[in-house]
C-alpha positions in Angstrom: -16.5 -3.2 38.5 -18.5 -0.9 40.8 -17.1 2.4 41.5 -16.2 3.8 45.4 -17.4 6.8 46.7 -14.3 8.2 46.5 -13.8 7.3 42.9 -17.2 9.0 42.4 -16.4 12.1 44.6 -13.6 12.4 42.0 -15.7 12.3 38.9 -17.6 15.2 40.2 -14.9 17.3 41.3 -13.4 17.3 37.9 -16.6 17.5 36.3 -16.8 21.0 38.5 -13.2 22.3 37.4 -14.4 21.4 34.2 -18.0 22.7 33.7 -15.9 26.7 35.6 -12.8 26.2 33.5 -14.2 28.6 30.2 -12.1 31.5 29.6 -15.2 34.0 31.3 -14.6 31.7 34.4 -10.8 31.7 34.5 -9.7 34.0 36.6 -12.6 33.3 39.6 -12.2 29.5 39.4 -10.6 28.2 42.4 -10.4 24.5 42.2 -8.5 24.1 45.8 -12.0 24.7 47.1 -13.0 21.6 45.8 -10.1 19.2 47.5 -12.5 18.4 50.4 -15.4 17.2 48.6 -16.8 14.0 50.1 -19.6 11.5 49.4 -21.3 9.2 52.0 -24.0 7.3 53.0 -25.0 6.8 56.4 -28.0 4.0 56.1 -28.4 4.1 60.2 -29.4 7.6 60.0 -31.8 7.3 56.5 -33.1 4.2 55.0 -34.1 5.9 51.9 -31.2 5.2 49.5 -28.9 8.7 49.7 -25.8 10.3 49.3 -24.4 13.0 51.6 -21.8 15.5 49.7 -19.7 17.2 52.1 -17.8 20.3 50.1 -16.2 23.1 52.0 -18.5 24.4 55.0 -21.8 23.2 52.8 -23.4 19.6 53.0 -26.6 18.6 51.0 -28.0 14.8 50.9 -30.1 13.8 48.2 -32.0 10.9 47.0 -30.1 8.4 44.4 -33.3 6.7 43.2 -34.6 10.1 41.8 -31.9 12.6 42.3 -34.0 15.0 43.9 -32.3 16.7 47.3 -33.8 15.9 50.0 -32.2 18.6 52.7 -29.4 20.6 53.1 -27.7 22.7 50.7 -24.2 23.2 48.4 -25.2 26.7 47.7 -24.1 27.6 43.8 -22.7 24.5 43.1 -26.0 22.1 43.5 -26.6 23.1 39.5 -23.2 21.3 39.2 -24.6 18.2 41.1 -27.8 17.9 38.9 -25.8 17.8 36.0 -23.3 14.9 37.8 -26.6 13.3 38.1 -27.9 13.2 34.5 -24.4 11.8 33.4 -24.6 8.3 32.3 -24.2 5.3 35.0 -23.7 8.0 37.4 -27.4 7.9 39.7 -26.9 4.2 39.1 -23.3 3.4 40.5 -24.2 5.3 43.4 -27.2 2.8 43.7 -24.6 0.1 43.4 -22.6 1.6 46.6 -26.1 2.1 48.5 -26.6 -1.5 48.1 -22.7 -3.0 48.8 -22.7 -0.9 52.1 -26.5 -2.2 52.8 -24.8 -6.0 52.2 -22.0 -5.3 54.6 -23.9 -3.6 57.3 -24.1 -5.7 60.4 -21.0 -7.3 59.4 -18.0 -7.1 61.7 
């Protein structure tokens, strides 16, 4: 079953509590910053298949076919992002979404 984008914005918020959790990161980690993380995909806007992560005040949309950003920025935390992308079925579920938004678009 194909994962949402909220299931996915998920997975990389705890992937980012996770990867700053260590004991040198303990006392600076503040995970609440991470409770407005969003994912989403505007095809109207881009054609090239994307994702738009929304945390805090920062926004950066990159390209799911080689996980390369393609403008904005998410300041420290992009390195977390890259990693989110090399994790297994993660590049490709997005993929999945892209293509399930692409077959209901135009559809009432």
């Amino acid at each position: 079953m194909t994962k949402s984008l909220k299931e996915l914005a998920d997975d990389l918020k705890d992937l980012m509590i996770n990867l700053q959790s260590d004991a040198h990161n303990k006392g600076s980690l503040r995970p609440e910053r991470y409770n407005n993380l969003k994912l989403s995909m505007d095809i109207a806007k881009e054609s090239t298949p994307h994702v738009v992560i929304n945390m805090a005040m920062s926004e950066a949309q990159f390209n799911i076919n080689t996980g390369e950003k393609m403008n904005g920025s998410l300041g420290p935390d992009e390195k977390f992002v890259v990693r989110w992308f090399g994790k297994a079925n993660t590049l490709e579920a997005l993929r999945e979404c892209w293509l399930a938004i692409a077959r209901k678009r135009g559809r009432a």
